[in-house]
C-alpha positions in Angstrom: 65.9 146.9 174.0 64.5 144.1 175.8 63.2 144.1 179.6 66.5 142.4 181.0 68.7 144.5 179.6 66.3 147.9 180.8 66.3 145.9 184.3 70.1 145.8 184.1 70.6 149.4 182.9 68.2 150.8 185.6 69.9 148.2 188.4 73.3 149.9 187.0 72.0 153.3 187.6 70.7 152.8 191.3 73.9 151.1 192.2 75.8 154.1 190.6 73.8 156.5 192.5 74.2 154.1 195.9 78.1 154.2 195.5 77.8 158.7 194.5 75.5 159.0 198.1 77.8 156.6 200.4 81.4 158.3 199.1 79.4 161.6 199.6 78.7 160.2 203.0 82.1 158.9 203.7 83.5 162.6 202.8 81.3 164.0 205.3 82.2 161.5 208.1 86.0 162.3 207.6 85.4 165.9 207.6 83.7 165.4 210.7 86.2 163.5 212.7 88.7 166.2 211.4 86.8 168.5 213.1 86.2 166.6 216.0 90.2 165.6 216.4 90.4 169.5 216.0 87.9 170.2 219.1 89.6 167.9 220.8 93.2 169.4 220.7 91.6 172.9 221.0 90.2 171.5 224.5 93.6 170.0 225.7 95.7 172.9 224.9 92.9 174.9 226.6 93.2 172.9 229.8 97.1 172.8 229.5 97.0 177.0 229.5 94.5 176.9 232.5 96.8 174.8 234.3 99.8 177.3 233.6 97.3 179.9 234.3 96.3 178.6 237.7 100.0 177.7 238.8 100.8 181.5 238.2 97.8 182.7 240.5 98.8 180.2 243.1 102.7 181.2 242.7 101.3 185.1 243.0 99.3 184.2 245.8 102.3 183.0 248.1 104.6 185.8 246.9 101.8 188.4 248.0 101.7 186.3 251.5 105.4 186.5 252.0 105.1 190.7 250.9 102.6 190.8 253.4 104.9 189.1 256.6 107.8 190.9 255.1 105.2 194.5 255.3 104.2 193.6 258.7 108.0 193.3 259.9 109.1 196.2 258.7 106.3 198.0 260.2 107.7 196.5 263.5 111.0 197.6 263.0 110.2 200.8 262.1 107.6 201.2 264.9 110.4 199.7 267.2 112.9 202.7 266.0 110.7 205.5 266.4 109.7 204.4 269.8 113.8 204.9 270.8 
């Protein structure tokens, strides 16, 4: 075999090699963004249950305030009727 054609072969080789590392490459990016579009949902749905969360405490909040005026009234009444 003459040098060109060894030039060619081994230039034929490295490219090969080139085009095997940057698919490889290209796999692993994608796999990546997957998982980052993945994180990225995870977060949101996370923030959409804290919300939900965090309306309920607030909701329970008032309710236990209006227990509490409602306690305090009967307690008046009550007082009130035993006083009689």
């Amino acid at each position: 075999m003459d040098a060109q054609a060894r030039f060619g072969h081994s230039v034929k080789g490295l490219l090969s090699e080139k085009v095997t590392s940057c698919g490889t490459d290209v796999i692993a990016l994608t796999k990546q963004v997957l998982r980052g579009s993945r994180s990225a949902e995870f977060l949101g749905q996370a923030a959409r249950n804290m919300v939900m969360q965090e309306d309920a405490i607030l909701h329970s909040e008032d309710s236990l305030r209006k227990m509490a005026i409602i306690t305090t009234h009967l307690q008046y009444q009550q007082e009130a009727i035993q006083r009689k």
